[in-house]
Predicted model as a PDB file, atoms N, CA, C, CB and O in Angstrom, pLDDT in the B-factor column:
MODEL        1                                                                  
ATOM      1  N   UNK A   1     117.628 118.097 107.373  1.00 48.00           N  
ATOM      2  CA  UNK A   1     117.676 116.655 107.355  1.00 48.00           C  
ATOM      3  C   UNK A   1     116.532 116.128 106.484  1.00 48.00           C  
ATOM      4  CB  UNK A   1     117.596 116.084 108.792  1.00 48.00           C  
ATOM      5  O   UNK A   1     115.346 116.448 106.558  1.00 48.00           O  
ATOM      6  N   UNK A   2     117.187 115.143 105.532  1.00 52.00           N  
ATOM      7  CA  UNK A   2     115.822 114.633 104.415  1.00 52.00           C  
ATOM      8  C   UNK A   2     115.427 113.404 105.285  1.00 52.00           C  
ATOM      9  CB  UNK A   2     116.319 114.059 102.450  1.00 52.00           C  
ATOM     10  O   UNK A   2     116.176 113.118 106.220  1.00 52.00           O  
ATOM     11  N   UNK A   3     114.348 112.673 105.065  1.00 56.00           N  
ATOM     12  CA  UNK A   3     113.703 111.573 105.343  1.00 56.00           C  
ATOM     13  C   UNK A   3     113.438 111.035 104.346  1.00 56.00           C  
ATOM     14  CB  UNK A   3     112.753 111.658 106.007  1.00 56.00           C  
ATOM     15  O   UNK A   3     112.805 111.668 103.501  1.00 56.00           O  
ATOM     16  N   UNK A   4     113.875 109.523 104.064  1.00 58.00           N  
ATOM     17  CA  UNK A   4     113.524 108.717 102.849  1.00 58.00           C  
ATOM     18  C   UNK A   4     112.164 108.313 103.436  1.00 58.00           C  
ATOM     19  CB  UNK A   4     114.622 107.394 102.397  1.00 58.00           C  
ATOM     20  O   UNK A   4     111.720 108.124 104.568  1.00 58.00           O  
ATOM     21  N   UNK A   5     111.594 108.253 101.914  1.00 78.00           N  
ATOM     22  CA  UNK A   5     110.009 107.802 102.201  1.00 78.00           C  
ATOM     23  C   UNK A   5     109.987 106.296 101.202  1.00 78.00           C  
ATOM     24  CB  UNK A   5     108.606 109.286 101.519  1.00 78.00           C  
ATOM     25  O   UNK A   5     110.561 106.139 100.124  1.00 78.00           O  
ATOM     26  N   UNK A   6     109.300 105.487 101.807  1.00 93.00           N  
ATOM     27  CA  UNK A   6     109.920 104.167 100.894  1.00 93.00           C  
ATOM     28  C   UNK A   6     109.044 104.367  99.697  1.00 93.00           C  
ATOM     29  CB  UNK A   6     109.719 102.411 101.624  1.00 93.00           C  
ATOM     30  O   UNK A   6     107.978 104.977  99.782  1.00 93.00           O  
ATOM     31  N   UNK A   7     109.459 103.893  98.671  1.00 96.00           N  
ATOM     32  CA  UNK A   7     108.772 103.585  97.169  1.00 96.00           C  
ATOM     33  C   UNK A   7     108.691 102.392  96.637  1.00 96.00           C  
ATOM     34  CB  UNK A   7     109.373 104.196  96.141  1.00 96.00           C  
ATOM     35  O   UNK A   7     109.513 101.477  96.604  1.00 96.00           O  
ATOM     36  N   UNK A   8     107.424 102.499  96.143  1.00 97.00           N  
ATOM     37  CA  UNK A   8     107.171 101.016  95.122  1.00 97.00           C  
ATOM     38  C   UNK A   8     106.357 100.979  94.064  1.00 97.00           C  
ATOM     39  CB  UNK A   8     106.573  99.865  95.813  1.00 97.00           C  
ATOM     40  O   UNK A   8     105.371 101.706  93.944  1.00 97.00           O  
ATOM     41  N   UNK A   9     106.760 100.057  93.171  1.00 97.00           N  
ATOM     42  CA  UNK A   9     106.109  99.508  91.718  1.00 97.00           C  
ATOM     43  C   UNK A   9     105.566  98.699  91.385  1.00 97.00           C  
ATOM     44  CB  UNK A   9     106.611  99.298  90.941  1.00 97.00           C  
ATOM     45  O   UNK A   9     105.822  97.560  91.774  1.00 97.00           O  
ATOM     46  N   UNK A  10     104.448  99.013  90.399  1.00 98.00           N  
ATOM     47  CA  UNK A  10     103.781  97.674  90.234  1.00 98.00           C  
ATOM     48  C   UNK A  10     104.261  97.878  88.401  1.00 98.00           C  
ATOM     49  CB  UNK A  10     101.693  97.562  90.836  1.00 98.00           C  
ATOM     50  O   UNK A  10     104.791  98.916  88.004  1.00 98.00           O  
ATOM     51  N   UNK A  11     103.895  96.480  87.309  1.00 98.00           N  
ATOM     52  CA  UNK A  11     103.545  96.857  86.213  1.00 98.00           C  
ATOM     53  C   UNK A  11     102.240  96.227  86.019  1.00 98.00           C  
ATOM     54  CB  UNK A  11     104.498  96.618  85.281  1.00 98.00           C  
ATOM     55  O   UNK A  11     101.833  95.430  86.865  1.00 98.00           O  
ATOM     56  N   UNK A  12     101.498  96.528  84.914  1.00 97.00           N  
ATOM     57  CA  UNK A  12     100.639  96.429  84.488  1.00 97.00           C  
ATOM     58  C   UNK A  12     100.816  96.240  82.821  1.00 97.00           C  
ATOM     59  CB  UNK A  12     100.007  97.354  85.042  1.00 97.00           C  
ATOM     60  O   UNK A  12     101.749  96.708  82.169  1.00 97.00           O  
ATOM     61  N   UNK A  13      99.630  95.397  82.257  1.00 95.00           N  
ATOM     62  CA  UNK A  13      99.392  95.443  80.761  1.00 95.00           C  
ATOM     63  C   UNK A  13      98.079  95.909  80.636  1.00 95.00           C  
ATOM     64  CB  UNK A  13      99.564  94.089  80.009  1.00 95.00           C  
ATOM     65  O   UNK A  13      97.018  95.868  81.260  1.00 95.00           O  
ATOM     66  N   UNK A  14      98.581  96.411  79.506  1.00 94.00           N  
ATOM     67  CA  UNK A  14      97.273  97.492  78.753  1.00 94.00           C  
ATOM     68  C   UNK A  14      97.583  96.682  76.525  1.00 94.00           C  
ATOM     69  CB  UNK A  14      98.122 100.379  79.106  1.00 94.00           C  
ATOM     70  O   UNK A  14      98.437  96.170  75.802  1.00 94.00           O  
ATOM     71  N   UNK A  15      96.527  97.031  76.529  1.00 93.00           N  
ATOM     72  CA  UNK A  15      96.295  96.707  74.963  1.00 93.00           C  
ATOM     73  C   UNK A  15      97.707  97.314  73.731  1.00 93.00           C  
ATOM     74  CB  UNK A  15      94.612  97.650  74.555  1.00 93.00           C  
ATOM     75  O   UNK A  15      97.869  96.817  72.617  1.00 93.00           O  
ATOM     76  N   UNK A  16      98.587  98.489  74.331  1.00 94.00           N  
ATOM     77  CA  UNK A  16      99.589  98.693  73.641  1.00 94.00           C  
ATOM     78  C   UNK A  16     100.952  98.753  74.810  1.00 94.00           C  
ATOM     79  CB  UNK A  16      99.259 100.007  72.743  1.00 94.00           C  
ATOM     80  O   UNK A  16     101.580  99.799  74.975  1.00 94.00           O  
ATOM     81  N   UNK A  17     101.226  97.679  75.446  1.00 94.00           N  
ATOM     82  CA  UNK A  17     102.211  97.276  76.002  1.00 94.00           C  
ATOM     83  C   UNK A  17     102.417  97.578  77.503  1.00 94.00           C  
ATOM     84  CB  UNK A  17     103.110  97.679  75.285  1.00 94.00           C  
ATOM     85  O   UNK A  17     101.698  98.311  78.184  1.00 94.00           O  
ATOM     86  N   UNK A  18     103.300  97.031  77.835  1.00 97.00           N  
ATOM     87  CA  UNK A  18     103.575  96.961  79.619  1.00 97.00           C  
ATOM     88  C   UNK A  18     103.669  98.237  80.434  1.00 97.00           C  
ATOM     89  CB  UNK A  18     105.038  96.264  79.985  1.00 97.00           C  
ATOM     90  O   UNK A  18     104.726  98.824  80.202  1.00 97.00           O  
ATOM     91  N   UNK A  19     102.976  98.780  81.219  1.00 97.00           N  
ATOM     92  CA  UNK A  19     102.992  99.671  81.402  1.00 97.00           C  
ATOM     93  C   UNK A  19     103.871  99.983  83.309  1.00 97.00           C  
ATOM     94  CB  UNK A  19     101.569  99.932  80.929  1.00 97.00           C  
ATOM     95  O   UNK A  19     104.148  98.911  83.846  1.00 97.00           O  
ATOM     96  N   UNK A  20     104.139 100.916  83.937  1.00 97.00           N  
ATOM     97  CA  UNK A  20     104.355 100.809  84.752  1.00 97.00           C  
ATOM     98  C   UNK A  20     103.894 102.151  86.071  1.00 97.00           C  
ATOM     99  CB  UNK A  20     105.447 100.409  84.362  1.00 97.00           C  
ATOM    100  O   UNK A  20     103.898 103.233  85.484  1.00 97.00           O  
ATOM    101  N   UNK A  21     103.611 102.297  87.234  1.00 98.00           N  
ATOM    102  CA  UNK A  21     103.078 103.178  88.091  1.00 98.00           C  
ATOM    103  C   UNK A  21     103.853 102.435  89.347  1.00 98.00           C  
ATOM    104  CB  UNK A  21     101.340 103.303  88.065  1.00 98.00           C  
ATOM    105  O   UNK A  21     103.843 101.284  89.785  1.00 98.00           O  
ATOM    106  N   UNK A  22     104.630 103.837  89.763  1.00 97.00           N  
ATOM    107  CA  UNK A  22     105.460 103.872  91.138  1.00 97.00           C  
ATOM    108  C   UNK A  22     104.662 104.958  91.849  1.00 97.00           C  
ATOM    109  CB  UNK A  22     107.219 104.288  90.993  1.00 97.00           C  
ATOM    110  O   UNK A  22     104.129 105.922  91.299  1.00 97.00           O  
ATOM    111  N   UNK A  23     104.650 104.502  93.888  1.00 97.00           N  
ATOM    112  CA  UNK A  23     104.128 105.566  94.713  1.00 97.00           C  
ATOM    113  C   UNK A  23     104.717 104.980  95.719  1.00 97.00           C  
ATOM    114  CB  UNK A  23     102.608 105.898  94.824  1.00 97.00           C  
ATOM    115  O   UNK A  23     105.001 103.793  95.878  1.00 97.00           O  
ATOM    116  N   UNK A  24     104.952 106.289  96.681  1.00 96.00           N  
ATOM    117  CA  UNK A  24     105.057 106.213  98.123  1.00 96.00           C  
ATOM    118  C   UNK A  24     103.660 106.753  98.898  1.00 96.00           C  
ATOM    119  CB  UNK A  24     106.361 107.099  98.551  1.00 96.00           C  
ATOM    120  O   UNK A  24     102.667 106.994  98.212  1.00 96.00           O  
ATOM    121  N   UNK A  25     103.636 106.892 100.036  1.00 94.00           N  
ATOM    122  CA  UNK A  25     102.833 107.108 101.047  1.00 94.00           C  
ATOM    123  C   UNK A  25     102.097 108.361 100.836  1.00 94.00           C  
ATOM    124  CB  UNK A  25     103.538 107.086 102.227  1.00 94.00           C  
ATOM    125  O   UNK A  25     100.964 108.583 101.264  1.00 94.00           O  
ATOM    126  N   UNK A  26     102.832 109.174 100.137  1.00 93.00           N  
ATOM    127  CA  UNK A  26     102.437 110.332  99.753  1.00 93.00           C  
ATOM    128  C   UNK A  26     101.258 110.230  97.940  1.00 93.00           C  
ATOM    129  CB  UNK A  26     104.096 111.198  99.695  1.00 93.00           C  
ATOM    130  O   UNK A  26     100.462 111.038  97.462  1.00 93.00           O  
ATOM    131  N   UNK A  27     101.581 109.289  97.615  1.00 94.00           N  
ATOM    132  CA  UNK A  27     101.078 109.058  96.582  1.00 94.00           C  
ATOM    133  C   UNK A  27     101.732 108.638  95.013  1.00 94.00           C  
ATOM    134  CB  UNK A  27     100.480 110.007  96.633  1.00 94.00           C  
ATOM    135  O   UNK A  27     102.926 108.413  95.211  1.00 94.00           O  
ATOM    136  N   UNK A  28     101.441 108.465  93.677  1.00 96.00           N  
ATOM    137  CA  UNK A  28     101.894 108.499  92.709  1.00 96.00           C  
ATOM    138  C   UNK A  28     103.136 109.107  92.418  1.00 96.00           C  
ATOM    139  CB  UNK A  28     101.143 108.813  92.180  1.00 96.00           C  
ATOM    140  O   UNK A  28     103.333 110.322  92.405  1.00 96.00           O  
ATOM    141  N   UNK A  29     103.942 108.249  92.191  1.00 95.00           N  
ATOM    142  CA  UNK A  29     105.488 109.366  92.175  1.00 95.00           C  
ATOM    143  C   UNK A  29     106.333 108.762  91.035  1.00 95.00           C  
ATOM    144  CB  UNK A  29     106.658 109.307  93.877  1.00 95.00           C  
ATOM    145  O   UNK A  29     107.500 108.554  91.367  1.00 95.00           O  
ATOM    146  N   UNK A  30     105.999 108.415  89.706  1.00 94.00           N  
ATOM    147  CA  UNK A  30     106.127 107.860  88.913  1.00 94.00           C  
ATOM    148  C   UNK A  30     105.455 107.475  87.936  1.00 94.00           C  
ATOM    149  CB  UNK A  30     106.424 107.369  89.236  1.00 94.00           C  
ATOM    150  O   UNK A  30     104.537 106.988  88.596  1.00 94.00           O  
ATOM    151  N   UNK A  31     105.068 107.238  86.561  1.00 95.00           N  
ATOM    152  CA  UNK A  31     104.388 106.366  85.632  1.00 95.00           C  
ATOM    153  C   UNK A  31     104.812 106.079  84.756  1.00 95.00           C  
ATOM    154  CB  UNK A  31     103.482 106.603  85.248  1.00 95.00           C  
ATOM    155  O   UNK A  31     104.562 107.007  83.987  1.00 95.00           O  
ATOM    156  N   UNK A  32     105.370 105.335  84.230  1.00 93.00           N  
ATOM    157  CA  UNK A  32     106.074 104.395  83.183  1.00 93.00           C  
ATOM    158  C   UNK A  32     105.198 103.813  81.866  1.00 93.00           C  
ATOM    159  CB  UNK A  32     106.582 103.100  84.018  1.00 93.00           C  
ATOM    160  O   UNK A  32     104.645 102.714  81.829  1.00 93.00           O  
ATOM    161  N   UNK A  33     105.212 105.035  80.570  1.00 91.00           N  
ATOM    162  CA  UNK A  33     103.989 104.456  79.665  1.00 91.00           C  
ATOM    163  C   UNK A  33     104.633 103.244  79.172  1.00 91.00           C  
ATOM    164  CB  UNK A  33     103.419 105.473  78.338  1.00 91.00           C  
ATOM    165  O   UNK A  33     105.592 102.822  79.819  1.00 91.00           O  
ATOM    166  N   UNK A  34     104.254 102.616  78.121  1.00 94.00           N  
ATOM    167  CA  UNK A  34     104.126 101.356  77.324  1.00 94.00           C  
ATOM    168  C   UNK A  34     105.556 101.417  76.884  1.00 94.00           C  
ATOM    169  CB  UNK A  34     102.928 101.304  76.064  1.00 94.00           C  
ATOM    170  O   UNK A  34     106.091 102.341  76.270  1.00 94.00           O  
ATOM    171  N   UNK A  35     106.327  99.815  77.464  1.00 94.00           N  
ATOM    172  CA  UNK A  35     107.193  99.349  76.578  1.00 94.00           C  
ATOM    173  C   UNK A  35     107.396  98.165  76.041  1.00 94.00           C  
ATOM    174  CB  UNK A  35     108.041  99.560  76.907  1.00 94.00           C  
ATOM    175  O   UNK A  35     107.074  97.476  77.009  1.00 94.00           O  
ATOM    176  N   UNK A  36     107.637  97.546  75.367  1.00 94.00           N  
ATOM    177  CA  UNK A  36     107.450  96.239  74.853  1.00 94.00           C  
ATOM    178  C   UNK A  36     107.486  94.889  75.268  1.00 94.00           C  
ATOM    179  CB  UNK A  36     108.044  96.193  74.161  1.00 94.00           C  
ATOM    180  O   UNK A  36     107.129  93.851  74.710  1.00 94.00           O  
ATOM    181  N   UNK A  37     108.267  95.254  76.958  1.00 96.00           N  
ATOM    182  CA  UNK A  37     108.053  93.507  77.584  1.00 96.00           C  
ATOM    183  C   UNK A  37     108.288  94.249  79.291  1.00 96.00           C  
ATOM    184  CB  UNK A  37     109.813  91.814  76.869  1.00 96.00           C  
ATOM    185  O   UNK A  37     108.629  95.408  79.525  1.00 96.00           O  
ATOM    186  N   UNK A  38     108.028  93.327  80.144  1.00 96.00           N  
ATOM    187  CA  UNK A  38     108.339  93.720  81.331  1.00 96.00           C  
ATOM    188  C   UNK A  38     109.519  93.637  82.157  1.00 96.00           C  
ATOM    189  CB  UNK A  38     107.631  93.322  81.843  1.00 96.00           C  
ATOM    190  O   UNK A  38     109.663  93.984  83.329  1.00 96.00           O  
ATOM    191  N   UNK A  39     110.265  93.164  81.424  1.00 96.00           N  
ATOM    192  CA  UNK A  39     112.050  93.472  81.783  1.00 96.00           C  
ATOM    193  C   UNK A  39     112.408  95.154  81.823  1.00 96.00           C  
ATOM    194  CB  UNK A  39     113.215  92.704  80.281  1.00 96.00           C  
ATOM    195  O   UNK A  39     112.784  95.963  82.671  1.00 96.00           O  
ATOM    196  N   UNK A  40     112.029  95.161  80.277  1.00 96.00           N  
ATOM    197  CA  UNK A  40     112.404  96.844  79.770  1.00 96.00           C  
ATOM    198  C   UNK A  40     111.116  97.905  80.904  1.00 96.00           C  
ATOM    199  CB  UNK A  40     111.887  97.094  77.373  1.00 96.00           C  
ATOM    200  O   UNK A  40     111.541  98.883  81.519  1.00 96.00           O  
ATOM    201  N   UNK A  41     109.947  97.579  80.974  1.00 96.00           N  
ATOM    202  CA  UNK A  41     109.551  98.852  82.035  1.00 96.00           C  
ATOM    203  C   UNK A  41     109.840  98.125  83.148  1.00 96.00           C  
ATOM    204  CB  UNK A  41     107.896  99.532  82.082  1.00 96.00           C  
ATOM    205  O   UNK A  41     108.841  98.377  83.821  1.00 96.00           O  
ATOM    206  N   UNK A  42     110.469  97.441  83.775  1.00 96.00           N  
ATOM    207  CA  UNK A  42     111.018  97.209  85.305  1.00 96.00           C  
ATOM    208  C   UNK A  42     112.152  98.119  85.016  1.00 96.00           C  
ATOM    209  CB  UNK A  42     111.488  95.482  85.885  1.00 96.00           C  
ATOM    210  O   UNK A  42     112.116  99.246  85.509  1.00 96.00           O  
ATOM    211  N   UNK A  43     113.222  97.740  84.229  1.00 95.00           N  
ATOM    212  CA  UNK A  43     114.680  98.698  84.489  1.00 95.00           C  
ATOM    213  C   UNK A  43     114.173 100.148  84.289  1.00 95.00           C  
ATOM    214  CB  UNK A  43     116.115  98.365  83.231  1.00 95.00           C  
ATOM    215  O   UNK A  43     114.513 100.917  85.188  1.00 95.00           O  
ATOM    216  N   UNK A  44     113.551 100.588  83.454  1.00 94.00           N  
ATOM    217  CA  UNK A  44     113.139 101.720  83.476  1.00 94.00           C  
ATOM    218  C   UNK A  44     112.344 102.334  84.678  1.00 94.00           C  
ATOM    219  CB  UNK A  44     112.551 101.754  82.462  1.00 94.00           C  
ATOM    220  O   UNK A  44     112.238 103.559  84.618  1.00 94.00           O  
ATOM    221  N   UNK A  45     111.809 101.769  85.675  1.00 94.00           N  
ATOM    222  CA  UNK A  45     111.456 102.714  86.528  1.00 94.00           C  
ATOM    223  C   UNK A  45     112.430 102.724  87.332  1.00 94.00           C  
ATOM    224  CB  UNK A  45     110.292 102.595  87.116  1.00 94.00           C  
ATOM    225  O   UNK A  45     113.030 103.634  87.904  1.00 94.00           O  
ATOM    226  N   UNK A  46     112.559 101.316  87.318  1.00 93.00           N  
ATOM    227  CA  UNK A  46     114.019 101.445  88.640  1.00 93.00           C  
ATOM    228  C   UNK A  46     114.911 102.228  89.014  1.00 93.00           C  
ATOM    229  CB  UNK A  46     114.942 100.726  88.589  1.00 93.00           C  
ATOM    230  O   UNK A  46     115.238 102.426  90.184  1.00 93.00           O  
ATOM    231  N   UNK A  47     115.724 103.118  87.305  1.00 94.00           N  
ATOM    232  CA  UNK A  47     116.477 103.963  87.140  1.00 94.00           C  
ATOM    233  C   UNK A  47     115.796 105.309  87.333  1.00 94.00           C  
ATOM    234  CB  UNK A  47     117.049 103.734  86.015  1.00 94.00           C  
ATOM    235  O   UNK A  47     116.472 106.293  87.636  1.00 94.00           O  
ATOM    236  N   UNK A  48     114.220 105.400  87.134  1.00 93.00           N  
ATOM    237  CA  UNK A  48     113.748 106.591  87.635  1.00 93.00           C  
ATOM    238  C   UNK A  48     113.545 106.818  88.823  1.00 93.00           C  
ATOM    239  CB  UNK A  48     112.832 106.878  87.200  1.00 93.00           C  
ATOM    240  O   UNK A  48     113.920 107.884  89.312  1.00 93.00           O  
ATOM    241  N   UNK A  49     112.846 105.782  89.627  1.00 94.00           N  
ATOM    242  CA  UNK A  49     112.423 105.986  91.227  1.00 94.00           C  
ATOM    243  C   UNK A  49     113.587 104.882  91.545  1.00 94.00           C  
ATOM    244  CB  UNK A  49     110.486 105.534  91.830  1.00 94.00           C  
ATOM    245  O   UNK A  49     113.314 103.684  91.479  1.00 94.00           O  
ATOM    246  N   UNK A  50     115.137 105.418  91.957  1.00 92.00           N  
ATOM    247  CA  UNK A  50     115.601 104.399  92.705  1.00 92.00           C  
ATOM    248  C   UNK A  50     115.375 104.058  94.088  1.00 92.00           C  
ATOM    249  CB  UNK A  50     116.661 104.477  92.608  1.00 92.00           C  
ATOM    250  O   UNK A  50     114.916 104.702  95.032  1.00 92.00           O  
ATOM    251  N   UNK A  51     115.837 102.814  93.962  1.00 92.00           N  
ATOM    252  CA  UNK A  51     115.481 102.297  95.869  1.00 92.00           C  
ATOM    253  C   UNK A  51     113.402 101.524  95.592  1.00 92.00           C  
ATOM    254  CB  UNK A  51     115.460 104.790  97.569  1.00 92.00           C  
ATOM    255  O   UNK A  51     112.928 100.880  96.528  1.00 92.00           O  
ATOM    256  N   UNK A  52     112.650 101.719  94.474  1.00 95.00           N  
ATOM    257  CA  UNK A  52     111.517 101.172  94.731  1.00 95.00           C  
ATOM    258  C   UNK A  52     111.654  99.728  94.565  1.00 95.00           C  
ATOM    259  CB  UNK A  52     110.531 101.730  93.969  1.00 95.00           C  
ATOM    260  O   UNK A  52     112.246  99.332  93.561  1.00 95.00           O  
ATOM    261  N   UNK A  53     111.108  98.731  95.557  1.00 95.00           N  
ATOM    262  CA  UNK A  53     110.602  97.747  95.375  1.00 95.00           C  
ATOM    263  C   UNK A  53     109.361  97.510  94.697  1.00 95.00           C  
ATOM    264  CB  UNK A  53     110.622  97.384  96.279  1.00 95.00           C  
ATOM    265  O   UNK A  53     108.351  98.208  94.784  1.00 95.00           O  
ATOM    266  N   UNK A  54     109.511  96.508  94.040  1.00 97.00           N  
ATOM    267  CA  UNK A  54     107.753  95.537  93.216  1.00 97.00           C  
ATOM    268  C   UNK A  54     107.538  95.407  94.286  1.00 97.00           C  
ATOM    269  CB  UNK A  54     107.539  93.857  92.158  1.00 97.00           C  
ATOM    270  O   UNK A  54     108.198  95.198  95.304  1.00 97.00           O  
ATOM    271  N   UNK A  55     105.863  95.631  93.869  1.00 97.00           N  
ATOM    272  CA  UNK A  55     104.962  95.567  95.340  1.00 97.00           C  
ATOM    273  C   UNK A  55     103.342  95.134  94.284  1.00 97.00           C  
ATOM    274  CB  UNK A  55     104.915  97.709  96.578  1.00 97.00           C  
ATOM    275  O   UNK A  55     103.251  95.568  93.136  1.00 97.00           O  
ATOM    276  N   UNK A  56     102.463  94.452  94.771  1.00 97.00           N  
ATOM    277  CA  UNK A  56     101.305  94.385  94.519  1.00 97.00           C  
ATOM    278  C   UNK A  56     100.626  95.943  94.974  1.00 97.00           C  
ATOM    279  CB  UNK A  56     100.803  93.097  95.209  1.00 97.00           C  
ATOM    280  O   UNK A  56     100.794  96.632  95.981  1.00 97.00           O  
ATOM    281  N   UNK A  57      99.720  96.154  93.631  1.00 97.00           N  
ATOM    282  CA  UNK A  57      99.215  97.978  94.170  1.00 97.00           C  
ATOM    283  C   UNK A  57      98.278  97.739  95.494  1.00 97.00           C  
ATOM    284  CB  UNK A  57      97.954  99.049  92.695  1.00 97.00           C  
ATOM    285  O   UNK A  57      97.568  96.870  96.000  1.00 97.00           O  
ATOM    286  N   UNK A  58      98.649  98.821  95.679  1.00 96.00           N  
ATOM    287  CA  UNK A  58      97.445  99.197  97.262  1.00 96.00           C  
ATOM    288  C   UNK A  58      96.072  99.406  96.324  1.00 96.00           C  
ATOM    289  CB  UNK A  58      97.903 101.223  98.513  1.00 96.00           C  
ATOM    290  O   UNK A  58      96.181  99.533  95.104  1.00 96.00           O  
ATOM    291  N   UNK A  59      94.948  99.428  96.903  1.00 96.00           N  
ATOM    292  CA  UNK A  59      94.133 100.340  96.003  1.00 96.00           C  
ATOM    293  C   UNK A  59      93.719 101.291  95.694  1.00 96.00           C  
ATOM    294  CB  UNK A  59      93.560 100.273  95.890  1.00 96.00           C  
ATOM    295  O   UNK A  59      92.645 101.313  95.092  1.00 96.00           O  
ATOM    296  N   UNK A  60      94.356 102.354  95.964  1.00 95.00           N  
ATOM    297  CA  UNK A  60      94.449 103.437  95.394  1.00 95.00           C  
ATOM    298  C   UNK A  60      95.154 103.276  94.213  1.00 95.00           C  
ATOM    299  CB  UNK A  60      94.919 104.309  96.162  1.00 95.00           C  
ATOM    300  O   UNK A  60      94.644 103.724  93.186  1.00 95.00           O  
ATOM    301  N   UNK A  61      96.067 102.806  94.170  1.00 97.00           N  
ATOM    302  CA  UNK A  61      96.928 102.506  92.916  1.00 97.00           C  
ATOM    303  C   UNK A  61      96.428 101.767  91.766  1.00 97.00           C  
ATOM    304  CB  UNK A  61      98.025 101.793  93.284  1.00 97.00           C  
ATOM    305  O   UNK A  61      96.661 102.007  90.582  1.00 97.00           O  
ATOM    306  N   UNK A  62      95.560 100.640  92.364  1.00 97.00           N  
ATOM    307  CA  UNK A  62      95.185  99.723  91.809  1.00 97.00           C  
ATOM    308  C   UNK A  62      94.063 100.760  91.106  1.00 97.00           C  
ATOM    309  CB  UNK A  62      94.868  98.432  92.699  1.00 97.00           C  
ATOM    310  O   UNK A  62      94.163 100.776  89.879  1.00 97.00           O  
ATOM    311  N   UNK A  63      93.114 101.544  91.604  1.00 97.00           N  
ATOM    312  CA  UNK A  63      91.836 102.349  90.612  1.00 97.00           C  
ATOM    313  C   UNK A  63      93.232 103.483  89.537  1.00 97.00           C  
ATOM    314  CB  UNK A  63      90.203 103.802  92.129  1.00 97.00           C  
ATOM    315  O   UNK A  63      93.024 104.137  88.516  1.00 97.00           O  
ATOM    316  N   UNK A  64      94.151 103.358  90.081  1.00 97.00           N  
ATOM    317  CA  UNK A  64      94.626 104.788  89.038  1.00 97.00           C  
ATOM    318  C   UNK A  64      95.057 103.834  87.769  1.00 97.00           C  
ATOM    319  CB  UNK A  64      96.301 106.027  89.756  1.00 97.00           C  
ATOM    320  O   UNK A  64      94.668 104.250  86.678  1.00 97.00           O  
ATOM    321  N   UNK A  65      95.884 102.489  87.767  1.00 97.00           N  
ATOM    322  CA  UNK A  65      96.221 101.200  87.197  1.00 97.00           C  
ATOM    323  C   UNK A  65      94.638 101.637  86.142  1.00 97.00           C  
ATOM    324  CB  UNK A  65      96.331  99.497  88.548  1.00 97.00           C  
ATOM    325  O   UNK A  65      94.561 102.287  85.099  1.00 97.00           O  
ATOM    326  N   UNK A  66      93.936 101.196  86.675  1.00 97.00           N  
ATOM    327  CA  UNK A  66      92.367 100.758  85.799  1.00 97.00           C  
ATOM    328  C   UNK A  66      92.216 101.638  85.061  1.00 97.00           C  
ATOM    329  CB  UNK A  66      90.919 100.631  86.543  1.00 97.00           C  
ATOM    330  O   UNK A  66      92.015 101.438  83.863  1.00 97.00           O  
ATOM    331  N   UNK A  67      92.261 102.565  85.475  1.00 96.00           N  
ATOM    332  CA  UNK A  67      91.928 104.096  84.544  1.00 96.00           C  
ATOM    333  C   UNK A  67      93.037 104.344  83.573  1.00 96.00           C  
ATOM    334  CB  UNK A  67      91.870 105.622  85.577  1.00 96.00           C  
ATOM    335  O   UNK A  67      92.600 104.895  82.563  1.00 96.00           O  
ATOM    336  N   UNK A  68      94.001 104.179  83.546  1.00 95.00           N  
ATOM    337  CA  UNK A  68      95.227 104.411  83.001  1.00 95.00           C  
ATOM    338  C   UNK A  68      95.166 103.582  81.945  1.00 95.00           C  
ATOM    339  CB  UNK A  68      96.363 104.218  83.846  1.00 95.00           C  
ATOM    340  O   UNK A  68      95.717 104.021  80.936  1.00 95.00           O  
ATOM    341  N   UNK A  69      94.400 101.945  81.814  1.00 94.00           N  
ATOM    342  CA  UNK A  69      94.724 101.184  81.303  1.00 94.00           C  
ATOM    343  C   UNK A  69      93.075 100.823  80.207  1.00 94.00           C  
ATOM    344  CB  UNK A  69      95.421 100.248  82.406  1.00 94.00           C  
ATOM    345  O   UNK A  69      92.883 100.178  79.177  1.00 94.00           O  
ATOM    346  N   UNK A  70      92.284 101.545  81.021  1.00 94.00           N  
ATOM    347  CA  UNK A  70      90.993 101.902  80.120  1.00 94.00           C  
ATOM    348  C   UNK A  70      91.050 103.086  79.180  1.00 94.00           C  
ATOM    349  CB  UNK A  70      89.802 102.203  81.020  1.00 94.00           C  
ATOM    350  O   UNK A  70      90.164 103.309  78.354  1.00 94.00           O  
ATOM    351  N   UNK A  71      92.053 103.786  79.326  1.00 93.00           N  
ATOM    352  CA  UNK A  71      92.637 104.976  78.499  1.00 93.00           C  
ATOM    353  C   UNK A  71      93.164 104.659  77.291  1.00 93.00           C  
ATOM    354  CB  UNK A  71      93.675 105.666  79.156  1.00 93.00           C  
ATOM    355  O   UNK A  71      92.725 104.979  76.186  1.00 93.00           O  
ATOM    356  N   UNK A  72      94.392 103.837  77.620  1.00 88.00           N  
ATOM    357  CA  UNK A  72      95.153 102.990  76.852  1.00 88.00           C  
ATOM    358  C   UNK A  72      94.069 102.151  75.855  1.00 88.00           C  
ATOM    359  CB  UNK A  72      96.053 102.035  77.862  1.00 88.00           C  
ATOM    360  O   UNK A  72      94.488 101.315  75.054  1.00 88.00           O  
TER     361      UNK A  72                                                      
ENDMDL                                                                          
END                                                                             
């Protein structure tokens, strides 16, 4: 028997375009690099992690967001 674990997304901007990071409870389960507006990385994760809701990041998410986007 599987157990769904819920999932969610935030996007983010970085200096070369919209970026996106999905996690459940377990952690990071997704990252969505740079696409040109935030329509296009919303459908795109959606179709990767289905079933995630937009969610404001927790902060854990929110320090991986920062780093990801100081990279960028």
């Amino acid at each position: 028997m599987s157990v769904m674990t819920a999932a969610y997304f935030a996007l983010f901007d970085t200096a070369i375009g919209v970026c996106g990071i999905a996690w459940t409870e377990h952690g990071v389960c997704g990252v969505q690099l740079p696409e040109p507006n935030a329509e296009t990385a919303r459908a795109r994760l959606r179709r990767r992690v289905v079933g995630a809701c937009e969610h404001p990041p927790i902060e854990m998410i929110q320090r991986t967001i920062d780093g990801i986007a100081a990279l960028l």
